[in-house]
C-alpha positions as CSV (number, residue, x, y, z in Angstrom):
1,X,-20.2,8.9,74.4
2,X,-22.0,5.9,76.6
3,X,-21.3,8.0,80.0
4,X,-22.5,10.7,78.8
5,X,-25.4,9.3,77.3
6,X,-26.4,8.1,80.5
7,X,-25.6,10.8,82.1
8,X,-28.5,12.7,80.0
9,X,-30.8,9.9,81.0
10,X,-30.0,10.1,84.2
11,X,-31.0,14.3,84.2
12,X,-34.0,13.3,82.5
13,X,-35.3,10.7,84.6
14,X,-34.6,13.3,87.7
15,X,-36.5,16.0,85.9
16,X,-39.4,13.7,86.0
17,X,-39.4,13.2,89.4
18,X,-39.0,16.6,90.2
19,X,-41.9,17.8,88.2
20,X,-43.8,14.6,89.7
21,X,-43.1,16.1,92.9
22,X,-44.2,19.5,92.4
23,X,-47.5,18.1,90.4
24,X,-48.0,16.2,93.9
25,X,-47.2,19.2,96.1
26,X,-49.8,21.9,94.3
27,X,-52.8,19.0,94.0
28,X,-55.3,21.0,96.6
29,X,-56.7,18.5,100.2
30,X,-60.4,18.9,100.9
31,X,-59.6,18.9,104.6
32,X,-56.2,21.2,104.0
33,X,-55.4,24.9,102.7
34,X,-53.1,24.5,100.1
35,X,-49.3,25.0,100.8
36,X,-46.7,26.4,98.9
37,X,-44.1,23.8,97.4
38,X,-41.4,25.7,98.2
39,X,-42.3,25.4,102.3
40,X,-43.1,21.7,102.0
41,X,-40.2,19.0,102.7
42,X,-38.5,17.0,100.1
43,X,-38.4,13.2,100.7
44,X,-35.1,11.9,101.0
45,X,-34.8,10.1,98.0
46,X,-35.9,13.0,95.5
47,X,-33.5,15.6,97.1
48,X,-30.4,13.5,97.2
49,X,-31.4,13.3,93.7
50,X,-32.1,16.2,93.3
51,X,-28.6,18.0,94.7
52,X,-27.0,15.5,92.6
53,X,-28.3,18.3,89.3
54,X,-25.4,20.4,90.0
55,X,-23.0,18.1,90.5
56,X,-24.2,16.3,87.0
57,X,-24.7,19.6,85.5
58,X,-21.1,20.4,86.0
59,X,-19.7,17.3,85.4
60,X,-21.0,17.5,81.9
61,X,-19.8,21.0,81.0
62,X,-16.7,19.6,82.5
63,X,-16.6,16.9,80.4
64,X,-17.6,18.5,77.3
65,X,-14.7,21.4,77.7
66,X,-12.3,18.9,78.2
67,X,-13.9,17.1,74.9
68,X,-13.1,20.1,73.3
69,X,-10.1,20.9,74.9
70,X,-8.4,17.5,73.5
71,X,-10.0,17.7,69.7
72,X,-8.4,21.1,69.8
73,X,-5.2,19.8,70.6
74,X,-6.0,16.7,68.4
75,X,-6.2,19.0,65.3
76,X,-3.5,21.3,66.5
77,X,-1.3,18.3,66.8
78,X,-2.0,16.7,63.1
79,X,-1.7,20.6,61.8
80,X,1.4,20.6,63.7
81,X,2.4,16.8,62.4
82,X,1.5,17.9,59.3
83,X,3.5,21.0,59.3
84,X,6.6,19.2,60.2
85,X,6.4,16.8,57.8
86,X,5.9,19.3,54.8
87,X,8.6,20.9,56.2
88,X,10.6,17.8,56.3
89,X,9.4,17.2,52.7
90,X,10.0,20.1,51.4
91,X,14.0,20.4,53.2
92,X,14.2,16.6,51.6
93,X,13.4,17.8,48.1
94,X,15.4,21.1,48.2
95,X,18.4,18.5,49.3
96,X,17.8,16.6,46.7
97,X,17.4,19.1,43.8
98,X,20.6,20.2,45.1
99,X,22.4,16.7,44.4
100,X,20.8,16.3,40.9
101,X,20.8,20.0,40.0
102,X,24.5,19.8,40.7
103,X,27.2,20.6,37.7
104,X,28.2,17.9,35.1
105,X,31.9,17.0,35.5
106,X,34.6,17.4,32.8
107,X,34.9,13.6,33.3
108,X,31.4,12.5,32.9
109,X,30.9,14.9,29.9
110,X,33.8,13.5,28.1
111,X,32.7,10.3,28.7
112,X,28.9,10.9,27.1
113,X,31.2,12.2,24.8
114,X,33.3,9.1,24.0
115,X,30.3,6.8,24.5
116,X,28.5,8.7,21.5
117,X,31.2,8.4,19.2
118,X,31.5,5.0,19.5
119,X,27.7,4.0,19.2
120,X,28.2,6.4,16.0
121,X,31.4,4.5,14.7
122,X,30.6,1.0,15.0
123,X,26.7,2.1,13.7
124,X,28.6,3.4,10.5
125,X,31.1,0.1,10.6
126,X,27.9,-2.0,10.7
127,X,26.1,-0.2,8.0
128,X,29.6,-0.6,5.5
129,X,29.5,-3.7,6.4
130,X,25.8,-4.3,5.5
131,X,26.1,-3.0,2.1
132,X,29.3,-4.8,1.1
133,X,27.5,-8.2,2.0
134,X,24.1,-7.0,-0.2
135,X,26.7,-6.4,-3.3
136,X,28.6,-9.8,-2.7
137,X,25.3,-11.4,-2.7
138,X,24.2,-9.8,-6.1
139,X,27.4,-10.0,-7.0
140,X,27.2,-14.0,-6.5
141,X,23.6,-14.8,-8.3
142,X,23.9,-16.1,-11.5
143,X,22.1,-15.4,-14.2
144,X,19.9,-18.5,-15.1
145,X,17.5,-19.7,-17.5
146,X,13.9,-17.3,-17.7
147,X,11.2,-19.2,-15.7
148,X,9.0,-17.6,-18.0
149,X,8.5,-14.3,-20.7
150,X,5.9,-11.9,-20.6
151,X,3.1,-12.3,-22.8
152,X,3.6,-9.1,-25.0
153,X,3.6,-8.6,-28.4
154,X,2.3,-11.0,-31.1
155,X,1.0,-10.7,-34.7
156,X,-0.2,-7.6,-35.9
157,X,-1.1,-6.5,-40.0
158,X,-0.4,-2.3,-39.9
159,X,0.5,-0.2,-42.8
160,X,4.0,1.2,-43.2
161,X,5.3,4.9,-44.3
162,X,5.3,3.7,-47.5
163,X,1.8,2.6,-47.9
164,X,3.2,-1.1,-48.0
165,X,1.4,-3.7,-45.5
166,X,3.7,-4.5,-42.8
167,X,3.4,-7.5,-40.5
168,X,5.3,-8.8,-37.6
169,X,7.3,-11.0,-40.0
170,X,9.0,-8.5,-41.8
171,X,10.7,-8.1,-38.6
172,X,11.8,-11.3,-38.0
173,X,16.0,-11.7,-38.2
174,X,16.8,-8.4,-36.9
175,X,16.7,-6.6,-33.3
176,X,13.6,-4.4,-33.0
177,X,12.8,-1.7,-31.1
178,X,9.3,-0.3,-31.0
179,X,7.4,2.9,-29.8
180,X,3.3,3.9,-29.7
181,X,2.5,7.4,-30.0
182,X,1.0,10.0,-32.3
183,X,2.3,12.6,-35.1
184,X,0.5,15.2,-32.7
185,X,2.3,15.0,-30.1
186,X,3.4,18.2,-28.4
187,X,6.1,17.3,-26.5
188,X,6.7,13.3,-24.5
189,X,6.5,11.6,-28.3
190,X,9.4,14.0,-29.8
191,X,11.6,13.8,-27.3
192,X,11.4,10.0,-26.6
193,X,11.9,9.5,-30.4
194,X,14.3,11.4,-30.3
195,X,16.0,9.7,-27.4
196,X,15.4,6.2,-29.5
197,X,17.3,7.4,-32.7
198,X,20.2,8.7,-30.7
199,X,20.5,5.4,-28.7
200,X,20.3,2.8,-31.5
201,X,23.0,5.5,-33.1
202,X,25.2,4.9,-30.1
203,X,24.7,0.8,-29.9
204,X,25.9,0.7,-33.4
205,X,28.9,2.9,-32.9
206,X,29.7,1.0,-29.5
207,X,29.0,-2.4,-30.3
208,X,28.5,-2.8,-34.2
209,X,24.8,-4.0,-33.1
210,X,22.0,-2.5,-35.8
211,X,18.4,-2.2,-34.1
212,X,15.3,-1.3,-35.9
213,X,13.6,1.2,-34.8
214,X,9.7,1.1,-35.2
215,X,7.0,4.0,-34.4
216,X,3.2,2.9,-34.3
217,X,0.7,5.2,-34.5
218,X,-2.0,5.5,-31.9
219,X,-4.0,7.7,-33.6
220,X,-5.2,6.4,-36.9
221,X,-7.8,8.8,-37.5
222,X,-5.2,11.8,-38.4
223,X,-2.2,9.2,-38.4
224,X,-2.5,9.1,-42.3
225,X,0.8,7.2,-44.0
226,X,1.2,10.6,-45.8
227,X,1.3,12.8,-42.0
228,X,3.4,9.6,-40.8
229,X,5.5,9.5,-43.7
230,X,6.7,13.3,-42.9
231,X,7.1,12.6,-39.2
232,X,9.0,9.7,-39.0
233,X,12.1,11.6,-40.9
234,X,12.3,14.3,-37.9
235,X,14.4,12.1,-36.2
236,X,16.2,9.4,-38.2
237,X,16.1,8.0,-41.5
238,X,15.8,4.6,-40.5
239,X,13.0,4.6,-38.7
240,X,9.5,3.1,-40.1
241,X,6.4,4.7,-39.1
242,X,3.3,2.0,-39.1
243,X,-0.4,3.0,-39.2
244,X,-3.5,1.5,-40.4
245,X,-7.4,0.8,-39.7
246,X,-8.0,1.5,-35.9
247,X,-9.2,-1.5,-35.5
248,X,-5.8,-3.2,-36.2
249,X,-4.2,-0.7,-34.1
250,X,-6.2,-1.9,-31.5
251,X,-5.2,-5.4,-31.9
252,X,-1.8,-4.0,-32.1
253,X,-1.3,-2.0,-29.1
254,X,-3.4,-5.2,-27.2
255,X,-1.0,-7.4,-27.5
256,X,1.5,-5.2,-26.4
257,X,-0.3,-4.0,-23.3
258,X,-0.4,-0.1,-24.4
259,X,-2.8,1.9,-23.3
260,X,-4.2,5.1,-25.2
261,X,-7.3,7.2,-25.1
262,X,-8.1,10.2,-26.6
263,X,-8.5,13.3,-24.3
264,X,-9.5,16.4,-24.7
265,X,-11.6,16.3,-27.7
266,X,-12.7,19.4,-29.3
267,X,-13.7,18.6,-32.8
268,X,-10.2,17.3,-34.6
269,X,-8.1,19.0,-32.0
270,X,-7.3,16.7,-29.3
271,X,-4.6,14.8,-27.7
272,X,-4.1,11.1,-26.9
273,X,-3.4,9.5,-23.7
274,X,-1.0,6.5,-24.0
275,X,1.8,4.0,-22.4
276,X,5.3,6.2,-22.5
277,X,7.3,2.5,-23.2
278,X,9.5,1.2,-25.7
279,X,9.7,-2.5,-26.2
280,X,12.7,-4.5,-27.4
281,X,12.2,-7.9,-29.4
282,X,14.5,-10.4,-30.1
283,X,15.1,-11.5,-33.4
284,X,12.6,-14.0,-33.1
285,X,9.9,-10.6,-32.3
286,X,9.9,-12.4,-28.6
287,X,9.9,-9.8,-26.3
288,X,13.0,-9.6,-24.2
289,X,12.4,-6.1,-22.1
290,X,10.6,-2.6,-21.8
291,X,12.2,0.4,-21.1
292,X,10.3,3.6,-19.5
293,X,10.6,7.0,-19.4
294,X,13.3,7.3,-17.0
295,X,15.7,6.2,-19.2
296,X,18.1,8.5,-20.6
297,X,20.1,7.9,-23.3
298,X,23.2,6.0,-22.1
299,X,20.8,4.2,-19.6
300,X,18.8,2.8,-23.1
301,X,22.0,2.2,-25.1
302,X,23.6,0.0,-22.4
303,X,20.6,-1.9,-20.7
304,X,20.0,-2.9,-24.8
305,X,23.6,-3.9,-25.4
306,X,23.3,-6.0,-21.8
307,X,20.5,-7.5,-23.0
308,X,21.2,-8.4,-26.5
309,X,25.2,-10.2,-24.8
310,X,22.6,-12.0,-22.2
311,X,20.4,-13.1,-25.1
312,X,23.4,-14.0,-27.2
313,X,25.4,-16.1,-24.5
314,X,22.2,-18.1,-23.4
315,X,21.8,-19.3,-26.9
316,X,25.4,-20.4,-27.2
């Protein structure tokens, strides 16, 4: 780039002279007719530059072809490069897709094969093992002292079936087993009362144990003891219905933690939202355990006759 560079200055600078010259040449003499340039002699200097145009001229083009000339080749030559080593690429990958694309062996797939029934063996050997070790543990505990009882139930002052006022004391001596709802009920109050009478039938058969079973209403307002008083013998003769003022209730189903709210509430027809539990007490009315819903019979006959023996042998 410098050569040539200078070789344009060089042009330049001779151009100059040239036109110098020829300026010179066609300036008219006073004393002299005006010649043509093109008869007059050169001086040496200017012509020697001046036949060196050509020469320059040519040397340039000459240059700049060959310029070209490589830069072609240049780019032919990466293309080319290029060319080869996409080629050489491409033959590499295509060998290798060949390796890895290549059929499984019998031996390698029973292999996987053995490999995955062992991981699956000693995972299920692990997990027996597991669950023998949780049931040795529960197995082990002992059943201790209570750190602590619940604080439900306490004193209450309801009315029973019989229109006789009932407190928590009448209840003392015996085991008890109580249950909020109401008489109007459609359907979750029947059937757990109903559940209740068959389970305290099945206790006494099984273990000679007599439980009281207690229903309190939540619904004093239509709860009268005559409407209690028919419903409490649906399900078993021994079973005492309790209902009174609703503010008693209140206190009632309070200290038992029970909630209840009515719902919908069209004039007297409406239902009553409330706890689904039944709560056994100790002969003391302590309170020893709740059981829920999902409780079927046999669950709520033996959990009681479990708890009544743990009661029984942690006061001996």
């Amino acid at each position: 780039m410098a050569a040539v560079l200078s070789k344009t200055a060089h042009l330049r600078r001779t151009f100059r002279l040239f036109s110098t010259y020829t300026a010179s040449r066609l300036t008219p003499h006073f004393n002299e007719i005006p010649k043509s340039p093109l008869h007059q002699p050169l001086p040496q200097s200017d012509l020697r530059s001046f036949t060196k145009l050509p020469r320059f001229l040519s040397t340039n083009s000459t240059a700049k072809i060959q310029t070209d000339s490589t830069s072609k080749e240049t780019v032919l030559d990466a293309h080319s490069d290029k060319g080869k080593q996409s080629g050489d690429s491409h033959q590499s990958s295509e060998q290798g897709k060949s390796v890895r694309g290549g059929p499984i062996s019998w031996l390698s797939f029973l292999l996987l094969i053995a490999t995955g029934a062992g991981v699956i063996f000693y995972y299920d050997q692990e997990k027996k093992r597991h669950i023998e070790d949780i049931n040795a543990s529960s197995s082990a505990v002992k059943q201790g002292p209570s750190a602590g009882k619940a604080a439900i139930g306490g004193p209450f002052n309801l009315v029973d079936h019989n229109g006789r006022s009932v407190t928590e004391k009448d209840f003392k001596g015996k085991w008890t087993l109580i249950y909020f709802g109401f008489t109007h009920c459609p359907d979750i109050c029947p059937d757990e009362l109903q559940k209740l009478a068959s389970a305290i039938d099945k206790i006494k058969g099984k273990s000679g144990l007599e439980i009281v079973p207690v229903f309190i209403s939540v619904d004093p307002e239509r709860d009268t003891v005559e409407q209690v008083s028919e419903y409490v013998k649906e399900f078993h003769p021994k079973l005492i219905g309790l209902t009174g003022d609703p503010d008693e209730i209140k206190k009632a189903a309070r200290a038992y933690r029970v909630y209840y709210m009515k719902t919908e509430e069209e004039g007297s027809d409406y239902l009553v939202d409330h706890s689904i539990i039944m709560y056994l007490m100790d002969p003391n009315m302590e309170f020893v355990k709740f059981f829920g819903k999902n409780n079927d019979v046999d669950a709520l006959s033996e959990g009681i006759i479990n708890e009544i023996k743990r009661y029984k042998k942690g006061k001996a």
